[in-house]
N, C-alpha and C positions, 0 to 999 in steps of 0.2 A: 398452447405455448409451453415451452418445455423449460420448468424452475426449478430449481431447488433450492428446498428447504433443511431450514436446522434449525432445531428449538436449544436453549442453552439455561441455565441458570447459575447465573455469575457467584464463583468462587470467591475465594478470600484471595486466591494468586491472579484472577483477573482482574481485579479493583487496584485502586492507589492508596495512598494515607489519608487522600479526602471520601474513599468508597466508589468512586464513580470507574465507569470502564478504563483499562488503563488505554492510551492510546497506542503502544504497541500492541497489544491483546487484539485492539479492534480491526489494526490491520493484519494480523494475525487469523482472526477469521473470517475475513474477506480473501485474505490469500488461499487457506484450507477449504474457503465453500469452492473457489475457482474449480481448484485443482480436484475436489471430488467431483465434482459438475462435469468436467472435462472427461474424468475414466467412466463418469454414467454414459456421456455422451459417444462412448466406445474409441477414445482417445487417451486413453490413461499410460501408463511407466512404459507396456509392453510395446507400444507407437511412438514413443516421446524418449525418456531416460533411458531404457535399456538399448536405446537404436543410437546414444551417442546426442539426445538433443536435450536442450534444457529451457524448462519456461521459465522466461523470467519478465517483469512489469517497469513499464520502462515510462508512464505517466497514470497518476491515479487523483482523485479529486475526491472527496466525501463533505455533505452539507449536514449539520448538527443541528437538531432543535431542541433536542437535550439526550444526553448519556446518561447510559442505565446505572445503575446503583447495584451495591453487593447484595446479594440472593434474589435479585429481581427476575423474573422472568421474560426472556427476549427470542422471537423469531427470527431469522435474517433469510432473506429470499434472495436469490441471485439467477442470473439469464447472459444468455451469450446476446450480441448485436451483430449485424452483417462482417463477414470476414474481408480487410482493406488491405488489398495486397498483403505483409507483412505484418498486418497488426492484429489482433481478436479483440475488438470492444466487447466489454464486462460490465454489466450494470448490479446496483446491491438496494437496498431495501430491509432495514431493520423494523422492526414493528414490538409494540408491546401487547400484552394478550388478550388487550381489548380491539387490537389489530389499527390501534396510533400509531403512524409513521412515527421513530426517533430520529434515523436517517436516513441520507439517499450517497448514493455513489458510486463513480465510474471508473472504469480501469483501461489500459489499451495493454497489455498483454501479448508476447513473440516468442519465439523458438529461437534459442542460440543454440549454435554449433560445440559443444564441449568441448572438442578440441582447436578448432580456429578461434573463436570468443566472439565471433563475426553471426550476425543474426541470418538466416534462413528462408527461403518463399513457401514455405509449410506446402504448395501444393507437389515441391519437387522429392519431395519427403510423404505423400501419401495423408497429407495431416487437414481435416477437413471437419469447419464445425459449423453446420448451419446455426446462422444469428436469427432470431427472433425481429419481426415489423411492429411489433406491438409496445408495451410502454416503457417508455425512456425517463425514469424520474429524475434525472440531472443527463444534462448535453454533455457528450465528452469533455473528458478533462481538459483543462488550463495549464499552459504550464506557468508554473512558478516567476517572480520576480526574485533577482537576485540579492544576494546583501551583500552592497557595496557600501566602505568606507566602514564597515561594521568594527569589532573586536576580532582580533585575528590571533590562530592559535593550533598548534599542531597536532592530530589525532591520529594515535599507532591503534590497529586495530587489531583487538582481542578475538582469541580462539574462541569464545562461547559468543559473539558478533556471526561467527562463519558458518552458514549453511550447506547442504548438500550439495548445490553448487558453486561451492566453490571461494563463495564470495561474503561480503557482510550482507546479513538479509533485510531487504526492503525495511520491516516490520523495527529494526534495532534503532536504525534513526529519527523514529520519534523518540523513543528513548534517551538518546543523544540529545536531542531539541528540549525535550524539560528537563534534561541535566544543565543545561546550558543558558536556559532562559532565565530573565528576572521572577523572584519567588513569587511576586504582586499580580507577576502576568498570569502565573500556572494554577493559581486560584480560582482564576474566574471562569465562567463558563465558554469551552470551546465554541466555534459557530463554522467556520470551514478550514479545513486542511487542502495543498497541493503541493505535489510534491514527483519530481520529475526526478529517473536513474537514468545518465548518458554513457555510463563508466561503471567497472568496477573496483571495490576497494575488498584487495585482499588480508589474507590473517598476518599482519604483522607490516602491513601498508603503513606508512605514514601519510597522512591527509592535510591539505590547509583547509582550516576550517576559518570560516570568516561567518559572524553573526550578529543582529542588533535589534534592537525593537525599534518599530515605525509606530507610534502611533497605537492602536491594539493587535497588529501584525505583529510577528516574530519570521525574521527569516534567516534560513539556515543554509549556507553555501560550502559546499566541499569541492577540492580540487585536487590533481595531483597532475600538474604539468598540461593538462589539460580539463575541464567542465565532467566532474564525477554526478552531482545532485544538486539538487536545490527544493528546499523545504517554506514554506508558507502558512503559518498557525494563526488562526484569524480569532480573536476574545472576544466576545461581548462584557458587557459592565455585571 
């Protein structure tokens, strides 16, 4: 089975004020193992980016049994899953270096068009990754429940939000999510994130953001005339 790996040892700019992984960071290198995984897999910029196409993740899911801490040492393994028309399942696997799972998590991952913003059937484009039969530590993602009825509120989004394509990146809106949530929530230990992109929000977008706590859920809804995201942050006590 073809994995890859990356060993890390968390900085002071990956951690929060509490030390534990920050949750943008995490999806941050879940994004980065993808994408090197992808150019091992002889699918990298010069088949994808430089031809006009852009990967971007349009449902991701990650399960917590605890997050790493500052200077700790962390593997994360990542594998592709069979290719579904339009989508590349991504599965992830963090481990500490006694080789204890921390996490697990899955992605469904597509090819847009840079210039139309319209997604792509990757096979008419040359774009081909064989998926892996082998282990699935979490079943593809969920998508999100919405926050209805929540606190509602307008979000312009900032030039250091905007990534290479184009757009605010995946990884910022956790960040948004514990700017936004109760200080009592953001204390306690994470247990699963879900979190669905239907849309994008560009540099200088205005967004409705509607958000609330259920319970020990946090969920986070973006809009802009239409369903941009939707975010799900699940607590333990």
């Amino acid at each position: 089975m073809s994995v890859y790996e990356k060993s890390y040892r968390l900085l002071s700019s990956d951690v929060d004020a509490r030390r534990r992984l920050r949750l943008s960071r995490l999806f941050t290198f879940l994004q980065e193992a993808s994408i090197a995984h992808t150019t091992e897999l002889g699918m990298g910029r010069e088949r994808t980016l430089d031809r006009g196409l852009l990967w971007i993740v349009t449902l991701q899911q990650v399960k917590i049994d605890r997050l790493p801490i500052y200077d700790e040492d962390v593997k994360l393994l990542s594998w592709p899953g069979q290719t579904m028309h339009l989508y590349f399942p991504r599965y992830y696997r963090m481990e500490d270096p006694w080789g204890q799972t921390l996490l697990t998590g899955s992605a469904l991952w597509a090819l847009m068009d840079r210039e139309s913003r319209k997604l792509v059937f990757p096979e008419e484009h040359g774009v081909r990754i064989d998926g892996e039969e082998g282990e699935k530590p979490l079943p593809l993602p969920m998508a999100p429940k919405p926050a209805v009825a929540g606190t509602g509120e307008t979000f312009t989004v900032p030039y250091s939000y905007v990534d290479l394509n184009g757009h605010m990146n995946n990884t910022r809106y956790l960040d948004l999510c514990e700017d936004l949530m109760p200080a009592e929530l953001r204390v306690r230990p994470i247990r699963e994130i879900r979190a669905e992109f239907n849309g994008e929000a560009k540099l200088s977008d205005p967004v409705d953001l509607t958000y609330l706590q259920q319970g020990d859920v946090f969920l986070l809804s973006g809009d802009r005339g239409k369903k941009l995201f939707r975010l799900n942050l699940t607590y333990g006590e």
